[in-house]
C-alpha positions in Angstrom: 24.2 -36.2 -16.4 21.8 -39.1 -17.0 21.2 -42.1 -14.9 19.0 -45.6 -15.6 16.0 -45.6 -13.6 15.5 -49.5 -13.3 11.1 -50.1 -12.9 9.8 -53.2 -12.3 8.9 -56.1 -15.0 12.8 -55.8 -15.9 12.1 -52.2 -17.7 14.0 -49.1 -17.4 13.7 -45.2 -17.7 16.7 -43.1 -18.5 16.6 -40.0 -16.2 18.4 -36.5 -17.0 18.9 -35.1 -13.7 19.8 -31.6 -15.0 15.8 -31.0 -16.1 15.1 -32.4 -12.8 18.0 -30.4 -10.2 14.8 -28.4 -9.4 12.2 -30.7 -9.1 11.4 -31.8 -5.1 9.2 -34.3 -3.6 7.3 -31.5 -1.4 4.5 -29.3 -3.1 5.0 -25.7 -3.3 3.1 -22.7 -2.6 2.8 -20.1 -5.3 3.2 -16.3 -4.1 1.4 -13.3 -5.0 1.7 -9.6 -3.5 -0.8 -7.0 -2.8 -0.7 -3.6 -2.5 -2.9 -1.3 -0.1 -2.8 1.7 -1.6 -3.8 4.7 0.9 -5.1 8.2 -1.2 -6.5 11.5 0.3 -8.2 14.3 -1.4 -7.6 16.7 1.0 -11.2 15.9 2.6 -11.1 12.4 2.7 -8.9 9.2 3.2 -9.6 6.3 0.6 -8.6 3.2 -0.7 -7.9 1.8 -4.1 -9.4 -1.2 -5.1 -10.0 -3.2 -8.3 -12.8 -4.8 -9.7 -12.1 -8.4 -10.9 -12.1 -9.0 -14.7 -11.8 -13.3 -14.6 -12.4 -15.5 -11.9 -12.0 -16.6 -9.2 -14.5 -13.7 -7.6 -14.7 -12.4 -11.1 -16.8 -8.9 -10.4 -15.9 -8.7 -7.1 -13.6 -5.9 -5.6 -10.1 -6.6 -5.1 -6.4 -5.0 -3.5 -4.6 -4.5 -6.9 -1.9 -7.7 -7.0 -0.9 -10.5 -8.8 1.1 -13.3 -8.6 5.1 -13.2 -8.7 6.8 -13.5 -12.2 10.1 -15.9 -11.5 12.1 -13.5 -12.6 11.0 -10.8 -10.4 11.3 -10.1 -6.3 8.0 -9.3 -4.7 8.9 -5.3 -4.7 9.0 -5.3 -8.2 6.0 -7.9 -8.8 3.8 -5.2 -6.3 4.9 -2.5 -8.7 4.1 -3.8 -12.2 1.0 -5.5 -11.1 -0.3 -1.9 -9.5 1.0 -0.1 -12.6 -0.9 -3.0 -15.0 -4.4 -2.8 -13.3 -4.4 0.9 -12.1 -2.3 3.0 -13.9 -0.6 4.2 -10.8 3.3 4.1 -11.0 6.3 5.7 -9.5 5.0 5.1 -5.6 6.7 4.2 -2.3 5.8 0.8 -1.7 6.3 -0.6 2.0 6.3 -4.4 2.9 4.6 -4.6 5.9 3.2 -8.5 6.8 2.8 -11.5 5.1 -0.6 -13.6 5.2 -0.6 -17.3 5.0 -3.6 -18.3 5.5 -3.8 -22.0 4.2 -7.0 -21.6 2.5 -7.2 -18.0 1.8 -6.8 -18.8 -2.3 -9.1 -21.5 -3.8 -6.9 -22.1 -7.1 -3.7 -23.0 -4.9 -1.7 -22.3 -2.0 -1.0 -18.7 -2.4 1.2 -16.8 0.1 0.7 -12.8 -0.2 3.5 -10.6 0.3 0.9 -7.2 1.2 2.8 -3.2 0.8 0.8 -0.3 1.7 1.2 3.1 -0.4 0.6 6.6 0.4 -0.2 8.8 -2.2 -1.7 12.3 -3.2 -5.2 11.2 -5.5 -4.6 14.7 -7.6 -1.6 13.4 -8.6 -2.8 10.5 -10.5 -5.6 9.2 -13.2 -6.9 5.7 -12.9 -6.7 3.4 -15.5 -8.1 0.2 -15.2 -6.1 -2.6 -17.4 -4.6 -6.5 -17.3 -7.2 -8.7 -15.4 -8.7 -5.6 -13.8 -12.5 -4.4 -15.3 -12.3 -0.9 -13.2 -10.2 1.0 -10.9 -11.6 3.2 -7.8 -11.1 4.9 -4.7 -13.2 3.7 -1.5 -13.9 5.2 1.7 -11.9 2.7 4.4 -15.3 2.4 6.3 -17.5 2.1 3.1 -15.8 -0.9 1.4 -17.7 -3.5 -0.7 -17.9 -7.3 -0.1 -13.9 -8.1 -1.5 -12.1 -11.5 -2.6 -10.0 -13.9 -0.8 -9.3 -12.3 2.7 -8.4 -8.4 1.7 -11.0 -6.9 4.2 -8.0 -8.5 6.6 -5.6 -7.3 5.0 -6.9 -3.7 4.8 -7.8 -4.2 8.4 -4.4 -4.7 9.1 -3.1 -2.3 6.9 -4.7 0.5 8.5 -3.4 -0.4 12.0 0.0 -0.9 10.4 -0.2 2.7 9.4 -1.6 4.2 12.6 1.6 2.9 14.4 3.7 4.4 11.6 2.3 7.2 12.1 4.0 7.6 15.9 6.9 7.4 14.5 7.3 8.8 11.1 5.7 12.0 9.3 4.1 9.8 7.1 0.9 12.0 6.7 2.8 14.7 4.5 3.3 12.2 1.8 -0.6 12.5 1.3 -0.4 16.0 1.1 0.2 18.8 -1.4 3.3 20.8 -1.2 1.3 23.5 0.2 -1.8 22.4 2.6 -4.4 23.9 5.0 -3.9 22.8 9.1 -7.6 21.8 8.4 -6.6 18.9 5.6 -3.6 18.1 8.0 -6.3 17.7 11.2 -8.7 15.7 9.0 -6.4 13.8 7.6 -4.9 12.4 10.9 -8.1 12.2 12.4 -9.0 9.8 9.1 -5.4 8.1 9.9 -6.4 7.4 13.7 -9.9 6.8 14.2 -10.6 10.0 16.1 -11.2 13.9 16.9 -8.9 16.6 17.8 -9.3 19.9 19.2 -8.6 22.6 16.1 -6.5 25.1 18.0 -4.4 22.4 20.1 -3.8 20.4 17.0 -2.6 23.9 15.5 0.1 24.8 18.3 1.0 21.0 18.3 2.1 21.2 14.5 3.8 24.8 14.2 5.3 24.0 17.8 7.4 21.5 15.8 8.9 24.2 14.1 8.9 21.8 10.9 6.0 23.1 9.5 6.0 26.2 7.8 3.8 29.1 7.3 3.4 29.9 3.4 1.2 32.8 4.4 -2.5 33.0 2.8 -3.9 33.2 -0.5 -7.3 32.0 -2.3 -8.3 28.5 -2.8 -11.0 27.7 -6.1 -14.1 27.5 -4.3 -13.3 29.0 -0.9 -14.7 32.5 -0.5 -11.8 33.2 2.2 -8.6 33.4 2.2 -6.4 30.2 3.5 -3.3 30.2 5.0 -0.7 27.3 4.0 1.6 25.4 5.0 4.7 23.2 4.2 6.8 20.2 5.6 10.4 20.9 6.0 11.4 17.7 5.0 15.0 18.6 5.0 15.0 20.1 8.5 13.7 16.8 9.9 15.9 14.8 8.3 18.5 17.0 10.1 16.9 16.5 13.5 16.7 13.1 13.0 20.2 12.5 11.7 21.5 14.6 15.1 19.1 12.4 17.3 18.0 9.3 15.7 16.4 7.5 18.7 14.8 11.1 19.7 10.7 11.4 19.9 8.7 11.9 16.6 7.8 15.2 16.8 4.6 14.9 14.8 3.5 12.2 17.4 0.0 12.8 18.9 
């Protein structure tokens, strides 16, 4: 439908109102999501970051993310934009807060949807690619200088997944099938900041009676042999479905 917009000096502009049924008078924000991506190598909890390929902060480390295609939801921007830059596909991707900060992007105003991942390292080989110049994994408490306000959002990240962790066996998603109690221990000591004692930590896990022993056999390197273990995943689920408001087991 078109309509005569009258100006003034007795002149006219003829207005098609379907091109303009989604133009408004207020400015909108653009939005982008991130993705904290947690890995561990069975020593070691780390982060994957980006190196910036084009500015802004062009060389600067980065949270792999991008901004929202409009034919795309946030879940699925998170995904292709991780897969583009890293190489990483196929992972569980959690929404878990939303920053707005109104200054936090100097090309626009940019809100970021932010998911964390958990993954196993072994299980996948960076590739850097799109607007990223490298791909790498980062000790949480050795991170470089990063853009727009991702030491925040890691920061939060990281908290986020501590309380997850009371409440959901999140750690075994980090893990091989088969693990040592040692990788479990150091892994939630990486997870929450602090120390536990080996043989309490020990009873606490096997006293779940979701973990299983695998019995022992030789690791490459290790001049010992190491006993294994596995999470009954479908066990839990059980327990859980028969008492979902019970007490995470796995909560320390």
């Amino acid at each position: 439908m078109k309509y005569a917009l009258y100006l003034p000096r007795n002149s006219y502009a003829i207005i098609d109102m379907d091109e303009l049924k989604y133009c408004y008078k207020y400015p909108h924000p653009a939005i982008t999501a991130d993705a904290v991506v947690f890995g561990f190598d069975g020593r070691d909890l780390h982060i994957l970051l980006v190196e910036r390929g084009l500015e802004p902060y062009k060389g600067s480390w980065a949270l792999p993310g991008g901004f929202m295609r409009i034919d795309e939801t946030v879940e699925q921007c998170a995904a292709r934009e991780l897969r583009e830059e890293t190489g990483v596909t196929d992972v569980y991707l959690e929404q878990f807060h939303t920053f707005s900060g109104v200054a936090r992007d100097p090309r626009e105003r940019v809100v970021t949807v932010a998911f964390f991942a958990l993954v196993r390292e072994s299980d996948y080989r960076l590739i850097a690619g799109d607007d990223a110049a490298r791909a790498s994994w980062f000790g949480p408490d050795e991170l470089p200088p990063l853009a727009f306000d991702h030491h925040d959002i890691i920061d939060k990240a990281r908290r986020h997944i501590r309380e997850v962790l009371r409440t959901r066996p999140i750690a075994f998603k980090l893990l091989d099938e088969k693990f040592s109690m040692d990788e479990l221990q150091r892994l939630y000591e990486a997870i929450n900041g602090t120390t536990y004692d080996r043989r309490n930590f020990r009873k606490k896990m096997v006293s779940t009676g979701l973990v299983r022993s695998r019995g022992a056999s030789c690791r490459l390197g290790v001049n010992r042999a190491v006993n294994f273990f596995s999470f009954d995943e479908d066990a839990y689920d059980e327990r859980r479905a028969a008492d979902p408001k019970g007490r995470n087991p796995f909560d320390l």
